[in-house]
N, C-alpha and C positions, 0 to 999 in steps of 0.2 A: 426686448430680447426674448428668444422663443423658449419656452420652457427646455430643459437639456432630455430628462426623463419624463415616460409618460405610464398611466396605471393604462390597467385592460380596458376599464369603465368608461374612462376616455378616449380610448381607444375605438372601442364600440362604438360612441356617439360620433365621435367624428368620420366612421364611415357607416352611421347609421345601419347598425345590425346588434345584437345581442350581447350580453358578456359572452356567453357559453361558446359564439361564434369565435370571439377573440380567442377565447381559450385552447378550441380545437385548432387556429392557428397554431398557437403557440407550440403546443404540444406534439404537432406536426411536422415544426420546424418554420414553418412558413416567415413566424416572425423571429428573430434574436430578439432574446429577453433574458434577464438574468433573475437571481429570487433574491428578496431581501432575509435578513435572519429570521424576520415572522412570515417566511414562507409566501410572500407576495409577489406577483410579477411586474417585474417596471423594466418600459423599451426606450433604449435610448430614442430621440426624435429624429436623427439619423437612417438610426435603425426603419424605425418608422415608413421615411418617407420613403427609402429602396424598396421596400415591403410595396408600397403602394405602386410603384415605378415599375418594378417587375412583374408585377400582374395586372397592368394596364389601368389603375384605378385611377378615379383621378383626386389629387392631393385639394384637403376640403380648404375655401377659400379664409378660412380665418388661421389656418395656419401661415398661409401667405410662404414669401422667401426672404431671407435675409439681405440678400444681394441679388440688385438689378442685373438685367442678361443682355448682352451684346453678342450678336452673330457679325463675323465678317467674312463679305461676299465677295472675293476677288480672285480673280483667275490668273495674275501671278502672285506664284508661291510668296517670295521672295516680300513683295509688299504685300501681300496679309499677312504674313508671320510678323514683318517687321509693326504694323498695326496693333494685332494682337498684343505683343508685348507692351507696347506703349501706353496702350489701356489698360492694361494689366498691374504696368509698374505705378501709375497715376491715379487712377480710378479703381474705388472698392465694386469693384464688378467680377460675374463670370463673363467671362470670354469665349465663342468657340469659332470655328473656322470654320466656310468651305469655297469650292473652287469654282461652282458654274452656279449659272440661275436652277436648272434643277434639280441637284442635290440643295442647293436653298429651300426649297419646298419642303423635302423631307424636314430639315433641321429646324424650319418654323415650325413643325406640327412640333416635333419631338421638343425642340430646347426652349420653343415659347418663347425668344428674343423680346426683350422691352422696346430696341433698336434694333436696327441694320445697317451696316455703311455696305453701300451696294455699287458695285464699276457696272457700267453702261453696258460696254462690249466682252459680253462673254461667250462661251460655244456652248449649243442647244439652246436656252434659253437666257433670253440678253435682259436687262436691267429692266428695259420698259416692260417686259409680259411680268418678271417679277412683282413690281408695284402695284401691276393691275390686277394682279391674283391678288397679292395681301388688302388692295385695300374692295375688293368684291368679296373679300370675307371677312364675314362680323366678325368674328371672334379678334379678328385684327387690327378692327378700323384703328385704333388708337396706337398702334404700331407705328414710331417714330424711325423714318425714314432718312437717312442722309448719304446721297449719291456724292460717291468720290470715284472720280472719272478724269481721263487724260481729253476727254473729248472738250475742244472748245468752240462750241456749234450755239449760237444762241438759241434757238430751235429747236435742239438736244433738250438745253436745260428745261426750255416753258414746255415741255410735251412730258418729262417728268415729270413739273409741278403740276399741270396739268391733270394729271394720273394720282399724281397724292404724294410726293415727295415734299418732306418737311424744309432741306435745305441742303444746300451742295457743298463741294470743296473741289480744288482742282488738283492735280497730279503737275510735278512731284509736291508732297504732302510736306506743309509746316505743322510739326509737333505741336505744337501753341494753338493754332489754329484748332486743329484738328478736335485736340482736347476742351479747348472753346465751345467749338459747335455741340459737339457730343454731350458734354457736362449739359449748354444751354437746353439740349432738345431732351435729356433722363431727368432735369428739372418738371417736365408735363406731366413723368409716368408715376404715376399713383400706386405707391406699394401695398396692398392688403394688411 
């Protein structure tokens, strides 16, 4: 479990800069901190990580996250929402949504997904350019992929796999299923 509060001093190390730096943080506002009755400053870890978020920092890896992150990529509303949920209500994960392959892009840089359930056919950018961006970036490679798609084209599927898709599901979605595969492929991701 991750510490809840943290001192300046560690604070400083884990973004490799000074006390004096945390300090003028603080004093600044930059970070929320509270004092203790001997006059000391401790930041919540919370507090903390927004700190780093909002100033584009990036969060050092021995703090790691609590909970693995799932993006879902689907261009109807209607089944991502109802996904989302399901994942939600099942699995200790964040969950976040979006709607086409290229707002997927942004949301990889920003939400870092452990996974993706990714639909094939989307507008602008479709499943297959998606897979081949994440897996032609390191930062990715280990990005657990699972296309869920109404498409039933054998040729669809091995041009995925192909590309670096972990494993499929088909449209309409079994609950069971779905939470099967998902659970099996967040079993490879390695949390800090």
């Amino acid at each position: 479990m991750k510490k809840k509060l943290l001192t300046t001093g560690e604070i400083a190390k884990h973004c490799n800069v000074t006390d004096r730096a945390v300090l003028k943080w603080v004093a600044s506002g930059k970070i929320k901190c509270y004092r203790t009755p001997g006059r000391h400053s401790r930041v919540k870890f919370d507090d903390f990580i927004a700190f780093l978020n909002q100033f584009n920092m990036p969060i050092p890896e021995e703090l790691g996250r609590e909970k693995k992150r799932i993006l879902v990529v689907e261009d109807d509303k209607l089944t991502a929402r109802l996904i989302q949920k399901l994942l939600q209500k099942n699995l200790n994960c964040e969950v976040e949504v979006t709607y086409d392959g290229f707002s997927a892009g942004f949301m990889i840089n920003e939400f870092k997904p452990d996974l993706i359930t990714l639909d094939i056919m989307m507008p602008m950018v479709d499943g297959y350019e998606v897979v081949s961006r994440v897996r032609n970036t390191e930062e990715y490679k280990d990005m657990q992929i699972l296309v869920v798609t109404a498409v039933e084209d054998i040729e669809a599927e091995n041009k995925m796999a192909s590309l670096g898709a972990n494993d499929f599901i088909r449209k309409p979605i079994e609950a069971k299923v779905l939470l099967e595969k998902v659970s099996r492929l967040l079993a490879f991701v390695k949390m800090n």
